[in-house]
N, C-alpha and C positions, 0 to 999 in steps of 0.2 A: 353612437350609431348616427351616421348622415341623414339625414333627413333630404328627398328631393328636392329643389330647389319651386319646380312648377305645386307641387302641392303647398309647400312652404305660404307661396304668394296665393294662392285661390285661399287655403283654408290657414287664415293664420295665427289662430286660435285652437285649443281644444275645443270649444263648446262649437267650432266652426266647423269641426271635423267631424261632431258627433249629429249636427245639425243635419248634414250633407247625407250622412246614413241612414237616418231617420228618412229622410225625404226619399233618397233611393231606395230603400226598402219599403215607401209607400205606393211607388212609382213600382216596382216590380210586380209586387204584391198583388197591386189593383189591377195594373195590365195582365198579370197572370190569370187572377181571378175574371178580369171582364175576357180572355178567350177562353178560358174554362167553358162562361154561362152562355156563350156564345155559340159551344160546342164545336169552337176551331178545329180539333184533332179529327173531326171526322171527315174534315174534307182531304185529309191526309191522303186515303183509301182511294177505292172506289165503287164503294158500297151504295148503292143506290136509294137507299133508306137516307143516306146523308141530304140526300137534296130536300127534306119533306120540314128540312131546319125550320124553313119559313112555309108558312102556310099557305103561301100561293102559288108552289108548287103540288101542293097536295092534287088536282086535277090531275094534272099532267103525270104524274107518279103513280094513281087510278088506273092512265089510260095508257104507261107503257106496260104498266106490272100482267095488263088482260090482256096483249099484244103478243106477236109473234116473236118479236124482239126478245121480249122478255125472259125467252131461254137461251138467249146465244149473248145478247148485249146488254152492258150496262149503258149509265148514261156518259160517261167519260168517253167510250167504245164510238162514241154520233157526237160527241159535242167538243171533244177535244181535240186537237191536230196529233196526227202520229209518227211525224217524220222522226225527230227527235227528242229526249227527255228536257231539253232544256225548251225547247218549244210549248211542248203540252204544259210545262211548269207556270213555264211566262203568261201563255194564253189563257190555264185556270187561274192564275191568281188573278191577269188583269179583268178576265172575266166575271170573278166571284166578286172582288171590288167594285164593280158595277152594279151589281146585285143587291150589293149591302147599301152603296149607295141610293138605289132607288126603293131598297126597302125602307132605311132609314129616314129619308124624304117625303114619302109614302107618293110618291110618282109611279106604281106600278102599275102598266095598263091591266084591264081586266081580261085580256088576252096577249100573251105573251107573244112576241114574234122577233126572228133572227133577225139580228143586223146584221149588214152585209159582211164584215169579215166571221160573224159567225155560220153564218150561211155556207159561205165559202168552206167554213169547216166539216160542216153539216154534209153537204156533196159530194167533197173529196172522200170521206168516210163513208159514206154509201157508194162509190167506186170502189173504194180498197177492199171492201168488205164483200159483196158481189161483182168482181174481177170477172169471173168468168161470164156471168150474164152480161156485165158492162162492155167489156170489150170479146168477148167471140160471137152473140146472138145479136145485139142491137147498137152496139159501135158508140153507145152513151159517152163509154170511157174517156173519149177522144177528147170533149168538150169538160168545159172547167163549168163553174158557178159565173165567173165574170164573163164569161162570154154569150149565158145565157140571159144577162143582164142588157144586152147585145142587139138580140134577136137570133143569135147564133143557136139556137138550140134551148130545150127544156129542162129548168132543175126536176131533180126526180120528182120534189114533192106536188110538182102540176099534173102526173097524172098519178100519183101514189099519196093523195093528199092524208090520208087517213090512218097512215101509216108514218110512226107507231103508237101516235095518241090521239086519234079517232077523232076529229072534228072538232077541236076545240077552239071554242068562240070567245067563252066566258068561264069565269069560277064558278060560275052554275053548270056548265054543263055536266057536274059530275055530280048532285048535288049530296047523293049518297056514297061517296068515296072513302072504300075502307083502307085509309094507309098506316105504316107503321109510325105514329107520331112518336118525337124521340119523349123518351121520359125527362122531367125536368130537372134541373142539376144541381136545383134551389132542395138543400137536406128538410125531410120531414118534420123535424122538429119547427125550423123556421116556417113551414107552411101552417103548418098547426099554430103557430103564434100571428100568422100573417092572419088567418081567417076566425080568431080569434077580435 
């Protein structure tokens, strides 16, 4: 049997070959298990419960769950772009990357707030969603987020500040927030040996 010639030169050894799988099968393994604990598959969805991953969305998940919104829109529905599926993809993942990032950092303010391209998604999705208010009662429609940046006009949330999660300043301000926190993915036996 030929043997290819690039495997030949990298592993050119049996013990070089067996080396290589070892190590890839550690590399999998561990990557697999660290999005496991991570709870990657939930952001798959868009199950609202997903966001509550890190704890400092627990406020903000308080205050849309008691909200209006909370029977018509998730948080994908306001915080992701909807033109197209490759768009929303690109914008949650570079979005959630950011997230991990400043959770991992611990650089989170104690009050969350849209940066401007997410803002920008924020308004467009409160057009699209209230269409008919936006453009037949108060002509909102017409103006974007970057133009209210402008002086051209108001994002919704200057006078709809409240809406859909109520004032929030701080991780206190909810400080009694029943959310659904995910279960952990660490099996019982090992907590039992952990708190042992």
């Amino acid at each position: 049997m030929a043997k290819l010639p690039i495997i030949s030169k990298l592993f050119p050894s049996y013990r070089w070959k067996v080396t290589a799988l070892i190590v890839c099968g550690v590399l999998v393994g561990g990557g697999g298990l660290f999005m496991y604990l991570l709870r990657a598959h939930t952001y798959l969805g868009d199950d609202p419960a997903a966001c509550v991953n890190c704890h400092i969305m627990a406020s903000y998940y308080a205050t849309w769950m008691h909200s209006s919104h909370s029977r018509d829109a998730t948080c994908n529905d306001c915080h992701v772009p909807h033109e197209n599926i490759v768009k929303k993809w690109a914008f949650k993942g570079m979005d959630g990357m950011k997230h991990v990032g400043a959770f991992l950092t611990k650089s989170e303010p104690q009050a969350i707030q849209a940066e401007a391209a997410s803002a920008q998604v924020i308004m467009n999705n409160c057009i699209r969603c209230h269409t008919q208010l936006t453009n037949e009662f108060v002509d909102a429609g017409k103006i974007d987020y970057m133009m209210t940046l402008t002086g051209d006009g108001k994002a919704c949330w200057d006078c709809h500040r409240d809406v859909p999660h109520g004032g929030m300043n701080s991780l206190s301000s909810t400080p009694a927030a029943l959310v659904p926190y995910p279960e952990s993915p660490v099996p019982e036996w090992l907590q039992k040996l952990i708190k042992e």
